[in-house]
N, C-alpha and C positions, 0 to 999 in steps of 0.2 A: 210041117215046118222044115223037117230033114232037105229040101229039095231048094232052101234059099240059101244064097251064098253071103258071106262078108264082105263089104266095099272096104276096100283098102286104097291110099294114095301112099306114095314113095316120097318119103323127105332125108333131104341130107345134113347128114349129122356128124359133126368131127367128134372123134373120141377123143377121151384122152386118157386111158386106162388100156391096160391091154398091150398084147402084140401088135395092132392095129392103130395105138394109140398115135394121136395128131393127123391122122388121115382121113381125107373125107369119105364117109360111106353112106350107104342109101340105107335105108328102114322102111319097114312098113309100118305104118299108123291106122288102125281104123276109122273110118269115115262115115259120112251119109247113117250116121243111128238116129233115132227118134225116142222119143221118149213115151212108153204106153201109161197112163194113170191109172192110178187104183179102179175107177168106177170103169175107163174100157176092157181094164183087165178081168173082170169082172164078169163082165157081159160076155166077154172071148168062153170064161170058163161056162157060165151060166147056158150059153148055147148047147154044149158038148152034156148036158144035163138035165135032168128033171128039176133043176133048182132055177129060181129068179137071179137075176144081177144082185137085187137087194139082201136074197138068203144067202149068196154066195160072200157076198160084202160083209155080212153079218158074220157066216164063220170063221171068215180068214181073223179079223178086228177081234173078235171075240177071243180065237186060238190064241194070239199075239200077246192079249191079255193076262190068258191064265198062264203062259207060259212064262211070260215076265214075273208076275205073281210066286211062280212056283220057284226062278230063281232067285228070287230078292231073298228067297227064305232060305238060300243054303242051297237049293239042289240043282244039280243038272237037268234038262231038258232032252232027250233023243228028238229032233222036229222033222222026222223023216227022212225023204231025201234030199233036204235041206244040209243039216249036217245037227251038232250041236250047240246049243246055247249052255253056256255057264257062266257063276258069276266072279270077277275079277275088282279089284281095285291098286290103287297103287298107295305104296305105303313110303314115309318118310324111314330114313336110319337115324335111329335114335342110339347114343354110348350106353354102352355095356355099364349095365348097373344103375342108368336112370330109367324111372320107370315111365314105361310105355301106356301111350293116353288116347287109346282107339279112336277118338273123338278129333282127337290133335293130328295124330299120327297116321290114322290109312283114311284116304279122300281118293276123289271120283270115282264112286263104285262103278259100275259098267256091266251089263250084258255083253259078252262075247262068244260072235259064231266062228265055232270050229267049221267050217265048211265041208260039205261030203266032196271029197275029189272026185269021187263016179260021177256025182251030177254037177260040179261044178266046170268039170274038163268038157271040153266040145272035141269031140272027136269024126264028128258025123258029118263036117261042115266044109263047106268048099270054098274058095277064096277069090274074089273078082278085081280087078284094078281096074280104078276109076280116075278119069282125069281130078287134078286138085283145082278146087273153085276158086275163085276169089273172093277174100273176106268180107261181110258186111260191113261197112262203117256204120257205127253204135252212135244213136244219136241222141 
């Protein structure tokens, strides 16, 4: 994989913050990505292995599982070079001296990944410019 580059197209964009600001400048935007699903990702790892698509489907789904599990109970996750799962939620402020109603007052619990910056940075990747398409019209 080290040897494919990033499609990028240049679009321009006025600031409006900055030393730069109210001026038009160019950016890069990434382009041309696709989307791999679970079952060909699968297969991708399944080949590199003595495992099936199917066993390989089964540990990811599986791991995802117990590690959900292991956070809903309190605890952190290490998920490799992933990074970390831990569990969060957001809590109302309630005055000092009324009593606080776990029930009432902390809502949307949430899994959240820390992500590993080793493997979440690209370092290794090379960058290609690509003429900008024209959009499909949605119909």
């Amino acid at each position: 994989m080290a040897g494919k580059s990033l499609s990028y197209i240049l679009v321009e964009r006025k600031l409006n913050v900055g030393p730069k600001g109210k001026q038009i400048m160019q950016i890069a935007q990434p382009t041309n990505r696709r989307r791999v699903d679970f079952e060909n990702f699968c297969a991708q790892v399944a080949r590199a292995t003595t495992f099936t698509r199917q066993e390989v489907a089964a540990v990811l789904s599986y791991s995802t599982e117990i590690a959900r599990e292991i956070v809903a109970s309190g605890d952190i996750v290490e998920f490799g070079d992933l990074g970390t799962l831990k569990p969060s939620f957001k809590s109302k402020a309630v005055p000092k001296g009324e009593k606080f109603k776990p029930n009432v007052h902390i809502e949307k619990a949430v899994v959240k990944l820390s992500p590993s910056a080793k493997y979440f940075t690209l370092n290794d990747v090379s960058y290609e410019q690509v003429s900008k398409s024209e959009k499909k019209s949605k119909l």
